[in-house]
Biotite code that builds the C-alpha atoms (Angstrom):
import biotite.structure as struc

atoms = struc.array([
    struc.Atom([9.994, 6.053, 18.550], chain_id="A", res_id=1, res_name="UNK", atom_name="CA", element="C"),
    struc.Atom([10.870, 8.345, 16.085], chain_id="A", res_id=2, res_name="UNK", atom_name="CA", element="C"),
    struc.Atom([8.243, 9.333, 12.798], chain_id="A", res_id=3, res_name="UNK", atom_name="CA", element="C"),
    struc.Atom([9.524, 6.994, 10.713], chain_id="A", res_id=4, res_name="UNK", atom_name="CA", element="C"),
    struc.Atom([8.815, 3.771, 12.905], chain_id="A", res_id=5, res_name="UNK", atom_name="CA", element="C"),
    struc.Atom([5.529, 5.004, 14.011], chain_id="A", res_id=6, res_name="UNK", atom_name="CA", element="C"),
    struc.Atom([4.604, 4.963, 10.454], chain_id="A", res_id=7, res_name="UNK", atom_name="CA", element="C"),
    struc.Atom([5.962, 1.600, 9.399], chain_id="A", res_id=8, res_name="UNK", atom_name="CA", element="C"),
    struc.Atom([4.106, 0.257, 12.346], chain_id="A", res_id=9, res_name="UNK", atom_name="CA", element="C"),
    struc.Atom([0.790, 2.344, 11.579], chain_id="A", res_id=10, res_name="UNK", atom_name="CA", element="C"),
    struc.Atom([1.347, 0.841, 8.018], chain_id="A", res_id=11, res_name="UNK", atom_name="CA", element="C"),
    struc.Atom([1.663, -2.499, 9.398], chain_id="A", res_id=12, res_name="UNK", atom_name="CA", element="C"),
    struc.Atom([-1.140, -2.250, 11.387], chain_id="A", res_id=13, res_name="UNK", atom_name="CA", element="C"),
    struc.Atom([-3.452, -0.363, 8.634], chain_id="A", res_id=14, res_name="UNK", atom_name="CA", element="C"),
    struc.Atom([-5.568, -2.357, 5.959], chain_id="A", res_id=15, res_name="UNK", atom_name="CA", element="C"),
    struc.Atom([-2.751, -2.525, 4.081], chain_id="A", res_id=16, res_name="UNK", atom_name="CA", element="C"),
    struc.Atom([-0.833, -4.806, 5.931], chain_id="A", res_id=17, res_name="UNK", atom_name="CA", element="C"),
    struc.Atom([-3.605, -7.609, 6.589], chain_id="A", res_id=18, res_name="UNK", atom_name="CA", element="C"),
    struc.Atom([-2.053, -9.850, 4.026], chain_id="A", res_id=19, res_name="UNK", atom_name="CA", element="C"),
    struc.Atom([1.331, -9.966, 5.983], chain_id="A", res_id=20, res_name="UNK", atom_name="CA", element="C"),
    struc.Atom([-0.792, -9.885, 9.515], chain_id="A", res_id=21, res_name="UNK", atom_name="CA", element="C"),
    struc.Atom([-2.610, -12.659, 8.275], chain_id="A", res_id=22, res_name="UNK", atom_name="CA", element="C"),
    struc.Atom([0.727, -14.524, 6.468], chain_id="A", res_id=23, res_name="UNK", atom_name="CA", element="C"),
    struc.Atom([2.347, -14.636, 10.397], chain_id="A", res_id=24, res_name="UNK", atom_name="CA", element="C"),
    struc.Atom([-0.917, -15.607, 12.340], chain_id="A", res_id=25, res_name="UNK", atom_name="CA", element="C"),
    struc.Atom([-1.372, -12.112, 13.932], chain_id="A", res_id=26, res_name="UNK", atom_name="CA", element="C"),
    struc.Atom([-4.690, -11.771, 15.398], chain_id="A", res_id=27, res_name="UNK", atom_name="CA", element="C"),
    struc.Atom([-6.312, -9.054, 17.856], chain_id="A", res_id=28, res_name="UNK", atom_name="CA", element="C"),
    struc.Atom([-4.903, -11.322, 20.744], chain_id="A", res_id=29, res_name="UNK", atom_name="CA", element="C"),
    struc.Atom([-1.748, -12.822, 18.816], chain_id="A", res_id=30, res_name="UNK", atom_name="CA", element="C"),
    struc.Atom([0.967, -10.024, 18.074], chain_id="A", res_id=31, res_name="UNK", atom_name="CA", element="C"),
    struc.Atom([3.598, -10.860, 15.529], chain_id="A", res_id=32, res_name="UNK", atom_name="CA", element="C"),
    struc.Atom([5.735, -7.800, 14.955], chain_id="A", res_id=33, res_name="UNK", atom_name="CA", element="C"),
    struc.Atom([8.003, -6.242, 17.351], chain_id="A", res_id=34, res_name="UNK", atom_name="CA", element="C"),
    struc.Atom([10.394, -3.865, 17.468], chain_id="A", res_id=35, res_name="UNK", atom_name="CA", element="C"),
    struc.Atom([14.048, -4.908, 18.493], chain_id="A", res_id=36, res_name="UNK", atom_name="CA", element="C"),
    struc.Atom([13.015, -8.057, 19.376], chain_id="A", res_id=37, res_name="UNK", atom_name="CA", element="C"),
    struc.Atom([10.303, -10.799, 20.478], chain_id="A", res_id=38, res_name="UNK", atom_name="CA", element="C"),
    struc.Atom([9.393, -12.453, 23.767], chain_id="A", res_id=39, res_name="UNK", atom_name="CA", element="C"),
    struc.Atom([11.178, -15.791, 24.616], chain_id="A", res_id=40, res_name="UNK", atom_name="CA", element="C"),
    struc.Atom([9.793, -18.279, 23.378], chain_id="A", res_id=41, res_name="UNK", atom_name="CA", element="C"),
    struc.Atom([7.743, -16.766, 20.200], chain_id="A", res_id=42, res_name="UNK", atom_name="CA", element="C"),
    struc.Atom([5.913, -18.922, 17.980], chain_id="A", res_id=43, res_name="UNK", atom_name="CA", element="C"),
    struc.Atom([7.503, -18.583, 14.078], chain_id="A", res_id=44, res_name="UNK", atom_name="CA", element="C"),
    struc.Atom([6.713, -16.689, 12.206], chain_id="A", res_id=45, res_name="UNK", atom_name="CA", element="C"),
    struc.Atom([7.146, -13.302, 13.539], chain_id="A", res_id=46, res_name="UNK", atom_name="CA", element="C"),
    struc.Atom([8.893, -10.028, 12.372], chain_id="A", res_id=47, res_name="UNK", atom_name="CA", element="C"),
    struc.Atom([11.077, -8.049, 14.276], chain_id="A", res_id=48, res_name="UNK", atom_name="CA", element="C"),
    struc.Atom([12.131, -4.657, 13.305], chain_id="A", res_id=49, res_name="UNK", atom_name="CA", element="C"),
    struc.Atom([15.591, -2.672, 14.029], chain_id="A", res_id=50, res_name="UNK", atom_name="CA", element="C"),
    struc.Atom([16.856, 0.689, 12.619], chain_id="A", res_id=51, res_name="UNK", atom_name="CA", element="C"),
    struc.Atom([20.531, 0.082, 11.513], chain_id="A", res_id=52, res_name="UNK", atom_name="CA", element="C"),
    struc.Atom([21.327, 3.146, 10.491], chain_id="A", res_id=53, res_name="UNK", atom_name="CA", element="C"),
    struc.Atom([19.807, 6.571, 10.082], chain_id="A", res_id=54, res_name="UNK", atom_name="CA", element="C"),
    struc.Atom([20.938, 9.733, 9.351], chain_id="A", res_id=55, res_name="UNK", atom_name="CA", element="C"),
    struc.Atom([20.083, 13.739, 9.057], chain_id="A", res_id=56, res_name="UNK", atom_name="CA", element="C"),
    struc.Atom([21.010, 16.072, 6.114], chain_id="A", res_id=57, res_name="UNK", atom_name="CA", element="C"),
    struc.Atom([20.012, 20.299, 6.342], chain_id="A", res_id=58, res_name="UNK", atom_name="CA", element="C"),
    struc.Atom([19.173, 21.682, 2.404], chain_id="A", res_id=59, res_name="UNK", atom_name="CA", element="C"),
    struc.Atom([18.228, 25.351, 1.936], chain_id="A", res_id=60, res_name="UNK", atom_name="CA", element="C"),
    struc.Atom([14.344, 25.067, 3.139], chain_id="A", res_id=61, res_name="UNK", atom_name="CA", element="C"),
    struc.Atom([14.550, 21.682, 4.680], chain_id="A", res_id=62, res_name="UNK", atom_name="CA", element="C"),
    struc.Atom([15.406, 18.503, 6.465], chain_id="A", res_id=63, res_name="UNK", atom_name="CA", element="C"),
    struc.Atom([15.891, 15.439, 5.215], chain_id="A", res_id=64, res_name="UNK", atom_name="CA", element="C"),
    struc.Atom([16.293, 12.297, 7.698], chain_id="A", res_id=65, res_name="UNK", atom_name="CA", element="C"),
    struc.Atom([17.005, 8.665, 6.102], chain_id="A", res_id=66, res_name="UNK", atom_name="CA", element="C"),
    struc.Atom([17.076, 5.556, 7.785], chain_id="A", res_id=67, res_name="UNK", atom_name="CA", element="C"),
    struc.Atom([17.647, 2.222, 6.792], chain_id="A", res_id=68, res_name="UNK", atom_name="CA", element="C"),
    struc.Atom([15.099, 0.040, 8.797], chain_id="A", res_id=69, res_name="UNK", atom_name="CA", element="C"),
    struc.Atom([16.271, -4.270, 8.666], chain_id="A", res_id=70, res_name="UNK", atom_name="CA", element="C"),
    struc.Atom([13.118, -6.469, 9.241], chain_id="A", res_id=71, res_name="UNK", atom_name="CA", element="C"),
    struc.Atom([13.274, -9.840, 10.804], chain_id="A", res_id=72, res_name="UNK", atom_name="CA", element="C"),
    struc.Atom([11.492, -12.482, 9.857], chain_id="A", res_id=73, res_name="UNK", atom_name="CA", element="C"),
    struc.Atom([12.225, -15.323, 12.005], chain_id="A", res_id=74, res_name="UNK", atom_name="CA", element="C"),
    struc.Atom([10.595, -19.047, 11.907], chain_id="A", res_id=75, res_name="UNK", atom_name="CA", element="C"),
    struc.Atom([11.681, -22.286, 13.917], chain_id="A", res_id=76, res_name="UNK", atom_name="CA", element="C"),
    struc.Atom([11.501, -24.508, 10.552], chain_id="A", res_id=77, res_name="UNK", atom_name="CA", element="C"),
    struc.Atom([14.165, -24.439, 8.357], chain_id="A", res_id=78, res_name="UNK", atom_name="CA", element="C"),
    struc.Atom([12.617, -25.339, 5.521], chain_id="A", res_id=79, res_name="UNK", atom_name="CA", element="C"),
    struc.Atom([9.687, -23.132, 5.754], chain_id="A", res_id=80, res_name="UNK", atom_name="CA", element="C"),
    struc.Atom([8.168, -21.422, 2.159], chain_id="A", res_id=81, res_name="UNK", atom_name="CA", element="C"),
    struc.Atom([5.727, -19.293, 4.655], chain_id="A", res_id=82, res_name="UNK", atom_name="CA", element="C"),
    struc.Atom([8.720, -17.185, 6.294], chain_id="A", res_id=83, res_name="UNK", atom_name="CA", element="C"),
    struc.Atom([9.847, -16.656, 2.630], chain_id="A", res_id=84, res_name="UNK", atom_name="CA", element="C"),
    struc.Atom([6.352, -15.445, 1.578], chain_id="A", res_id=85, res_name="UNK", atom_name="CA", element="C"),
    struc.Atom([6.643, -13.291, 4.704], chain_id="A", res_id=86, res_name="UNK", atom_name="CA", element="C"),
    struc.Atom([9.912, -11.763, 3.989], chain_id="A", res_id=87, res_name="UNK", atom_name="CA", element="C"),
    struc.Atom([8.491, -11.066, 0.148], chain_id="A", res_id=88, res_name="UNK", atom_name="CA", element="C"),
    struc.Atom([5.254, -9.489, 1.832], chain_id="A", res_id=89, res_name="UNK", atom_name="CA", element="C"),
    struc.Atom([7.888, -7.532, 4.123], chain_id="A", res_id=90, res_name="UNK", atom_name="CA", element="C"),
    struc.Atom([9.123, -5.909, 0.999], chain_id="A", res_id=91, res_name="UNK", atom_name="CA", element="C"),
    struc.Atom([6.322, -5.703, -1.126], chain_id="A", res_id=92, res_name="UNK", atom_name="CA", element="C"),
    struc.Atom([4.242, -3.575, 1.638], chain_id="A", res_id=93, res_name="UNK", atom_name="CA", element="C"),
    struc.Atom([7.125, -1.294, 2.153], chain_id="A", res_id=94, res_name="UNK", atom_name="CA", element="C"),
    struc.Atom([8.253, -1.264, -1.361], chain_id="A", res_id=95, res_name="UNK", atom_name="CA", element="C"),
    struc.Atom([8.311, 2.970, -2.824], chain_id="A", res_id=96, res_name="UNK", atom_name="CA", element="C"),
    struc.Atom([5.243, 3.276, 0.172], chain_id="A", res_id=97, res_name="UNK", atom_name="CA", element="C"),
    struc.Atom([3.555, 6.444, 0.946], chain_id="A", res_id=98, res_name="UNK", atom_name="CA", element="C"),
    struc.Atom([3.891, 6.317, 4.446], chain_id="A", res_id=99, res_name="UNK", atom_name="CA", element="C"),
    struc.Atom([0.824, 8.802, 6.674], chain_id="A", res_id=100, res_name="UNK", atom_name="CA", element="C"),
    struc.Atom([3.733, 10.893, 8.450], chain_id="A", res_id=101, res_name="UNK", atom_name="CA", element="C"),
    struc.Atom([2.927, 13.934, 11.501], chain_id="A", res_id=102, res_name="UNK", atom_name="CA", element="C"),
    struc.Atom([4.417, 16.223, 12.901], chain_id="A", res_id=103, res_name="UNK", atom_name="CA", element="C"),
    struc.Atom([5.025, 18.335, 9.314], chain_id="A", res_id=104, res_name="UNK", atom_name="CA", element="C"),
    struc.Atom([7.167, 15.091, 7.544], chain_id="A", res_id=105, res_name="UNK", atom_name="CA", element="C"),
    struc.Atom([6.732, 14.307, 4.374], chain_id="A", res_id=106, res_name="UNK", atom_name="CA", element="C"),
    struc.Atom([7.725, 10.790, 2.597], chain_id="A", res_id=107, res_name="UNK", atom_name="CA", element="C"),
    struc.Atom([9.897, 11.006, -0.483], chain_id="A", res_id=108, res_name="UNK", atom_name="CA", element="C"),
    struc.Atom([10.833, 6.815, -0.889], chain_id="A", res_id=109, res_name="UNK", atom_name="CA", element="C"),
    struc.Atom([11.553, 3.812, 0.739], chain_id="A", res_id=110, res_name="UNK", atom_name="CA", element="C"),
    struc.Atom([13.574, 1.219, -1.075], chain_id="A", res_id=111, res_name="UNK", atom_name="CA", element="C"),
    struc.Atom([14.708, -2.404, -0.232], chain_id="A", res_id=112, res_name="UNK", atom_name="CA", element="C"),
    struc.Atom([18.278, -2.808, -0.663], chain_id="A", res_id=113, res_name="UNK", atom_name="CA", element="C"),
    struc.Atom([18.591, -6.254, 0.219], chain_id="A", res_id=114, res_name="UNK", atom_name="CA", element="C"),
    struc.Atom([16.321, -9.642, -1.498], chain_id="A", res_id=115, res_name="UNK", atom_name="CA", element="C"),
    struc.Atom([16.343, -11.419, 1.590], chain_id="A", res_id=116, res_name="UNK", atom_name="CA", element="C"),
    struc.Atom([19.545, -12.680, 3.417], chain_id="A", res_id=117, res_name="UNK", atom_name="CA", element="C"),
    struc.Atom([18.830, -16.360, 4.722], chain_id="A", res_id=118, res_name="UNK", atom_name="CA", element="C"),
    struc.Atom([20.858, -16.573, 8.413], chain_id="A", res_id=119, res_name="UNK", atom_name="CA", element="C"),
    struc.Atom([20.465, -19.910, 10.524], chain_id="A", res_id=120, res_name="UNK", atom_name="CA", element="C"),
    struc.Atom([20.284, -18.932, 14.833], chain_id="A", res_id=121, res_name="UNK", atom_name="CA", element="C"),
    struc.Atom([23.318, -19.873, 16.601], chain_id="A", res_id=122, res_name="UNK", atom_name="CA", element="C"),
    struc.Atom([21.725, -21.109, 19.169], chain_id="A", res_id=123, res_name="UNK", atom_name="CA", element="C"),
    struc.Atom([20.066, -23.821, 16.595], chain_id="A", res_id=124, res_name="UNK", atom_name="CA", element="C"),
    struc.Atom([16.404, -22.077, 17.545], chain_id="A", res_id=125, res_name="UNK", atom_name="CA", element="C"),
    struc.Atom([15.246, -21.912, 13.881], chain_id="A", res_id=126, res_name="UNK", atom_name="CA", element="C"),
    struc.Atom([16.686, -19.071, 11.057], chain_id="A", res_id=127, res_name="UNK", atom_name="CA", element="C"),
    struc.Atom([15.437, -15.311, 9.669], chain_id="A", res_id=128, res_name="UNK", atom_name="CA", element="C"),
    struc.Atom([15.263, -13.915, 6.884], chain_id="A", res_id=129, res_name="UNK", atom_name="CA", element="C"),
    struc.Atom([16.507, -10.263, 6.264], chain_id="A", res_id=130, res_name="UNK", atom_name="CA", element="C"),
    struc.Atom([15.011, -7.554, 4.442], chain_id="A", res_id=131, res_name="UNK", atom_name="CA", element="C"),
    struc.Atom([16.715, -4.540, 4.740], chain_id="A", res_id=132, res_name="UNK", atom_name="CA", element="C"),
    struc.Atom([14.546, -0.900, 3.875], chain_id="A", res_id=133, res_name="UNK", atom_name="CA", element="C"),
    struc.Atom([15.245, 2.565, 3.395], chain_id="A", res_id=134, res_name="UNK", atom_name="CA", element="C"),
    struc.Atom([13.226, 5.294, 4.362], chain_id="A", res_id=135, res_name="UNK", atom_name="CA", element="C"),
    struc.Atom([13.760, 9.064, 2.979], chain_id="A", res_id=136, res_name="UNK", atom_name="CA", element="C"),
    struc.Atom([11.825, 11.710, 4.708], chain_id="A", res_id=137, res_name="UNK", atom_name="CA", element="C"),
    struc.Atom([11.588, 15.234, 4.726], chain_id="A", res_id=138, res_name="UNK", atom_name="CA", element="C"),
    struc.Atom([10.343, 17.954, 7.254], chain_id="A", res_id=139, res_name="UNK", atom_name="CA", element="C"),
    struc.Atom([9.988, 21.670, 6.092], chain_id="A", res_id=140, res_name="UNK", atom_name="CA", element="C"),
    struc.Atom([11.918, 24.071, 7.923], chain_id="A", res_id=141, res_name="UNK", atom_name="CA", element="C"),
])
């Protein structure tokens, strides 16, 4: 797992996500987040979490690594307003964060670039909702 998605899930996990935890029904026995994607058979809503795209710049004194991180947030009814307050809770906790980086990163933003892109399953198992986030790091050379 690389910095960046150890944070988002430390962040997730923290005090600061316990409105979203709570929001999906995550509970010390109940997990709700994922990376990639969840068990078969999953109660909605969850989250799942991909990378899409990530990439590594050299400056004079420095490293800068961005990735673009797209959170799922999947439910099995349609016409659910929860799995929208989700995705908006998605955003809002990861919205210009300060992330709690090691290893000698430091976080310069993170930025949604999408609102929330409604998708139905193809296999008819319920929808998701994606919010797409960027993540700009840096690590001192």
């Amino acid at each position: 797992m690389h910095e960046i998605t150890t944070a988002v899930v430390t962040h997730y996990l923290s005090a600061a996500g316990a409105a979203l935890r709570a929001l999906v029904g995550q509970t010390s026995t109940v997990k709700k987040f994922w990376e990639d994607e969840a068990p078969p058979n999953t109660a909605g809503p969850y989250i799942t979490m991909s990378i899409i795209s990530s990439g590594h710049d050299g400056t004079m004194g420095s490293d800068i690594d961005d990735m673009r991180i797209q959170f799922s947030v999947w439910d099995d009814d349609p016409n659910s307003a929860t799995a929208q307050q989700v995705a908006d809770a998605v955003r809002a906790l990861y919205n210009n964060v300060q992330l709690t980086l090691t290893n000698g990163y430091t976080m310069l933003c993170s930025n949604p670039v999408s609102p929330g892109r409604k998708l139905r399953d193809p296999d008819d198992k319920g929808f998701q909702i994606i919010v797409e986030i960027d993540f700009l790091v840096e690590k001192a050379r």
